[in-house]
N, C-alpha and C positions, 0 to 999 in steps of 0.2 A: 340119360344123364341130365344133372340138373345143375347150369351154372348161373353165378351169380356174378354180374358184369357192371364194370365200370366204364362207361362208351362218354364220347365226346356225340353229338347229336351234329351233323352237318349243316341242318335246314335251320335251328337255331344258333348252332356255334356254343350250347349250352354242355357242363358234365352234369349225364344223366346216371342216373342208377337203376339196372333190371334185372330180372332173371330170365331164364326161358330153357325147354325144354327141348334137346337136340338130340339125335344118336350119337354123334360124336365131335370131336372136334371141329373138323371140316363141315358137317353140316351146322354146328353154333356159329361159322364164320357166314357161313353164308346168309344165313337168317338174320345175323346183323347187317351184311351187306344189304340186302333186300330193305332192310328199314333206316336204311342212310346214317349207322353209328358205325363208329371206329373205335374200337378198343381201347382203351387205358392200361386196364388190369379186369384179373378174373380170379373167380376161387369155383372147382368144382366141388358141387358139395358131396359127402359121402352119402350112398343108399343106408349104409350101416348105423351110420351115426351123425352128430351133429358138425362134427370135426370137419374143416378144409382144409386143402391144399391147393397152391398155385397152380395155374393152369396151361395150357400151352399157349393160350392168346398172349403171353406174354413173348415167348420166342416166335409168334410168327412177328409179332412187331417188331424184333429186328431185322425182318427180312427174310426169314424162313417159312416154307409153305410147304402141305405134308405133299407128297409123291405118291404118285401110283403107275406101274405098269403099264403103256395105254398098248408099247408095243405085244404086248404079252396077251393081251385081250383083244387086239385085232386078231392075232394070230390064231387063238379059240373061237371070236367071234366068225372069222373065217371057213373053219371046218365045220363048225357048226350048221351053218346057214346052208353054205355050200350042200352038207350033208342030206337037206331040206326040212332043217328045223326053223320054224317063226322065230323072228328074234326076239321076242319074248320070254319061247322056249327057251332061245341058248342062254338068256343072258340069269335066267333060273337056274339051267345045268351050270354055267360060271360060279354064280352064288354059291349053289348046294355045295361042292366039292372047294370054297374058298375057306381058308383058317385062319386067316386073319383077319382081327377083327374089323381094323380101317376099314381095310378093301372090302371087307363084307357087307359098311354101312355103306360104301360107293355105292356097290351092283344095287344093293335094297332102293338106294332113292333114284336109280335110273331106272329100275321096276316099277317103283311107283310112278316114278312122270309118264312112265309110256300104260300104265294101267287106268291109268287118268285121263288118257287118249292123248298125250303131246308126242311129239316128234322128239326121234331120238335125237336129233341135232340138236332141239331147244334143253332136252332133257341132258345132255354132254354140254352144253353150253350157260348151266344153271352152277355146274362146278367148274366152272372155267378157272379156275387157278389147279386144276387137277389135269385138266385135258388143253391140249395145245391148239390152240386156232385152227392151226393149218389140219388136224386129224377132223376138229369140227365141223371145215368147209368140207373134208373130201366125203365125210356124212351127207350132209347137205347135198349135193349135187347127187348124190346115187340116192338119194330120196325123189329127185328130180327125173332121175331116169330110171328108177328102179334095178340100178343094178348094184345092191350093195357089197355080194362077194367078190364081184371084180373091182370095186372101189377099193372093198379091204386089202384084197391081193395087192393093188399097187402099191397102199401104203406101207404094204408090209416091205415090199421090194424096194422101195423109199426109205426106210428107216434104216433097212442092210445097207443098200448102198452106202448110205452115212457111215453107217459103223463102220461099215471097210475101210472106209478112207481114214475115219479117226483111229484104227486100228491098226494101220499103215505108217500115221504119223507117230504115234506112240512108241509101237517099233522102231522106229527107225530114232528115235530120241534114246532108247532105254539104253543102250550098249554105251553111247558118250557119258547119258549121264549117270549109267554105274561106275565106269571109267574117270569121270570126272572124281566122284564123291571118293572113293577110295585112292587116288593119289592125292588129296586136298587133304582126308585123313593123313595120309601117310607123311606127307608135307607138315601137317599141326603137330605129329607124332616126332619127326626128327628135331622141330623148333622148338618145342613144347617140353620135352623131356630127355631127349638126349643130348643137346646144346648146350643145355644147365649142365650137365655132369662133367661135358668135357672141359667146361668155363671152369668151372673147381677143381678141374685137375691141371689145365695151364695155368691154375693163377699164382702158386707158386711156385713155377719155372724159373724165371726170372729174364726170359728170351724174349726177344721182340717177335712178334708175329706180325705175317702180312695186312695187308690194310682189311682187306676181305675178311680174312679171320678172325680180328680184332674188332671187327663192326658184329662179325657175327656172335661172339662169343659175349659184346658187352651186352647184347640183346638177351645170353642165353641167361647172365649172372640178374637183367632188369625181369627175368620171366620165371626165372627161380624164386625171386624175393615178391613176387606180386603174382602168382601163379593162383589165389583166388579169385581175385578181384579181375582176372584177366579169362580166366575160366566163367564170370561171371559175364563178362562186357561181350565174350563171345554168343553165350548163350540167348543175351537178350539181341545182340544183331541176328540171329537167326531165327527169333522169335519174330522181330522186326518185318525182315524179309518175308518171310511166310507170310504176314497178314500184311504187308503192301500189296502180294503178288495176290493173294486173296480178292482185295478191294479193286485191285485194275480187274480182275475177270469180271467180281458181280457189275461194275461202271462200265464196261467192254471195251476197256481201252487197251486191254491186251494184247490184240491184235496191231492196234496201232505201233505197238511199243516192240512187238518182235519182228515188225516191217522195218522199223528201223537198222535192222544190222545189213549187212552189204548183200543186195542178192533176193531180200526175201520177198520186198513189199511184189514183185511182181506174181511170185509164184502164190502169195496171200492172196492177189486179187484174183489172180485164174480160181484158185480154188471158192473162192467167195462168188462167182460166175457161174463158176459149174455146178454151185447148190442153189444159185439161181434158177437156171436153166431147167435143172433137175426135178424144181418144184415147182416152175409153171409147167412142165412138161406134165405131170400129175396130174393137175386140176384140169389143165387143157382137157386132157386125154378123159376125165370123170366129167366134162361137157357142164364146169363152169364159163359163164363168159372172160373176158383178157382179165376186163379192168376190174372184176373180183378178185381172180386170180392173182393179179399185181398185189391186189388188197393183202392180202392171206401171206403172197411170199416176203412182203415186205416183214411179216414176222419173223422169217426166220435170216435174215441180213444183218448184219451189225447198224449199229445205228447212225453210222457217216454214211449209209450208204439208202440209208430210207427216202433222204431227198429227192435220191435220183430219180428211185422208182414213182415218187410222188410225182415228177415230171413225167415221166412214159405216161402215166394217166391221164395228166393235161392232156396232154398232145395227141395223144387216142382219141379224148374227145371232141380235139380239133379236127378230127378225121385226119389224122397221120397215118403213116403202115408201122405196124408194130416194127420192123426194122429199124423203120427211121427213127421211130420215136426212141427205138433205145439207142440207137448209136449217137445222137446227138443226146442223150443223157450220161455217154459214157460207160454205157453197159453192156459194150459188144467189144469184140475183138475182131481182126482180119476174118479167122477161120468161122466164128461164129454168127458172124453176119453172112457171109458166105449161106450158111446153115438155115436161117431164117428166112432170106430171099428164095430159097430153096422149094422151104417150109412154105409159103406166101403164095407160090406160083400151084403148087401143086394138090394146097390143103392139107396138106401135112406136117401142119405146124408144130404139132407135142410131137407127133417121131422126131422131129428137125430138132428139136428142143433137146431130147434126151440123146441124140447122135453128138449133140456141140457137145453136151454136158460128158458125155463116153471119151468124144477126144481129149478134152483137157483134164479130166482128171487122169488117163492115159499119161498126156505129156508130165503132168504132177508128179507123179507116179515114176516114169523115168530120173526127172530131175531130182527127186529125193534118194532114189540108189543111189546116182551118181554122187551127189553132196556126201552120201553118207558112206560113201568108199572114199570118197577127199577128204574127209574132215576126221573120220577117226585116226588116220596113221599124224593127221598134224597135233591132234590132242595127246598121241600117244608122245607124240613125240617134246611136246610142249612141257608135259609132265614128267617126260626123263631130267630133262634138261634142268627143269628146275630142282629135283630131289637129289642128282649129278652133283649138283652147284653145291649146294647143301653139306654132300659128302665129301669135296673135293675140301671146299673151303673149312672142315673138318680137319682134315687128314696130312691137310700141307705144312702145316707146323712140325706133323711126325714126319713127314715126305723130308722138308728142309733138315731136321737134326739126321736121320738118316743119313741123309747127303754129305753132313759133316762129319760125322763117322767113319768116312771112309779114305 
């Protein structure tokens, strides 16, 4: 592909103008990386014709970077090697049987770097906006001891673990929040549409109605008469919210934000612990040293919490014990220190590591049942009450003439 690029030049601070010749997107970003430009704009040009169109340098400028599978390819890469195919071979068999065409330009320039004699770590480490640090370090080290199918095994069994957990958590949210969204409907649907009709048919009664009824009913006569423009206001606050909740995840203050409610920030931190844990246990165990390994895990931590680990590394290199250095960073618990003096005494540090990291997401694990056997019968029950109210303060106007009827 042949595109034509408008880059800001870093060493000058100048806009320059180039073209160049990539396989595809991701390889045109990286070749500009490599020569210190930043994107402006791009057009890729047609093979067919003289005709452009926009390119995608323009959406990764807002923050979009394309994706690839890594856990999908350890997992090949795995049985492959395992099988005692060079990894050369597998990553050919990967290629041949790949159909898409990204993923296809991926395996091709990790072929090439390793055909070229480089290490596959520098050659995973040359698309690092595709591949994750911590997959690049656990390369790295089993380049160091030669044992890559056991390196990939762990990651593989590192990347499930993760999913469990997030697949746990998700679970365990989806029943409230279908629960939520359909009485919130059904709630818009009584206020929205059936409170107008019954407002037009008390209005000429000529009876007084209770205070509730009358607050409700002038709502329903102000939602009949402005039922666009209220239909409209709805739509853009949930346009709104969407892309708030968007912008806290990309900033990562998400976590921050759902620490907030009563209860969570502790069970966020254990869990924020035990993918600690989880992920020096890993590189331990693939026979990186500590204070790499810190290195690597501080990737995957939120970012209030990188400090701390930047400190366990001081303090390592003060000659501390890795215990200490993390409990006086704030990175242990009772039971997981516990774990690590354990670890320390015995040489058994990455088992000590993954046992902490087994109990607490264990205890997580409990305390999310529990919450989620508490918390749905109060939502249930939160959401009678108020669609109750709704019908109650409906009905009692017919309730009261009734009454006089009789």
């Amino acid at each position: 592909m042949h595109f034509r690029i408008r880059a800001l030049d870093e060493v000058t601070q100048r806009v320059v103008s180039t073209s160049l010749e990539a396989a595809d997107e991701a390889d045109a970003l990286q070749r500009l990386r490599e020569r210190r430009l930043t994107p402006i704009s791009t057009c890729l040009a047609h093979a067919s014709g003289p005709g452009l169109r926009a390119g995608w340098l323009g959406v990764a400028l807002r923050g979009r970077t394309p994706s690839f599978p890594v856990e999908l390819l350890a997992q090949e890469l795995h049985a492959l090697v395992s099988a005692g195919l060079s990894l050369t071979e597998s990553l050919e068999a990967i290629a041949d049987k790949e159909q898409q065409a990204e993923r296809s330009a991926v395996l091709a320039r990790l072929l090439t770097s390793l055909r070229e004699g480089r290490r596959f770590s520098v050659a995973l480490r040359a698309q690092g906006q595709l591949f994750p640090a911590l997959f690049i370090g656990v390369v790295e080290a089993a380049e160091n001891t030669g044992e890559l199918a056991g390196a990939l095994e762990r990651y593989i069994a590192y990347a499930q673990r993760l999913q469990a957990v997030r697949q746990k958590m998700i679970s365990a949210a989806i029943y409230p929040a279908v629960l939520l969204s359909v009485g919130s409907l059904v709630a818009l649907f009584l206020i929205g549409w059936v409170v107008p009709r019954f407002a037009a048919a008390y209005r000429g009664g000529g009876r007084s109605l209770p205070w509730g009824s009358q607050l409700l009913l002038q709502w329903g006569e102000f939602a009949s008469r402005n039922a666009l423009s209220l239909t409209a206001c709805l739509g853009l606050l949930l346009l709104g919210a969407t892309l708030w909740v968007g912008s806290m995840k990309r900033r990562g203050v998400w976590p921050r934000l759902v620490g907030l409610a009563p209860g969570m920030a502790r069970w966020l931190e254990l869990l924020t612990l035990s993918r600690l844990y989880l992920t020096l246990g890993l590189l331990l165990q693939g026979g990186l040293p500590i204070r790499p390994a810190l290195a690597l895990a501080r990737s995957v931590l939120p970012g209030s919490r990188a400090p701390s680990v930047d400190e366990v590394s001081v303090r390592l290199g003060e000659g501390w014990s890795v215990s200490s250095a993390m409990q006086a960073a704030g990175l242990t618990t009772p039971i997981a220190l516990r774990f690590l003096r354990a670890g320390e005494r015995s040489g058994q540090l990455p088992q000590m590591l993954h046992r902490a990291a087994n109990y607490h997401e264990a205890e997580t694990a409990r305390w999310m049942e529990r919450f989620s056997r508490a918390f749905e019968p109060m939502l249930m029950t939160a959401i009678g009450l108020v669609i109750g109210l709704i019908v109650l303060l409906l009905y009692m106007p017919i309730f009261e003439l009734a009454g006089s009827l009789q």
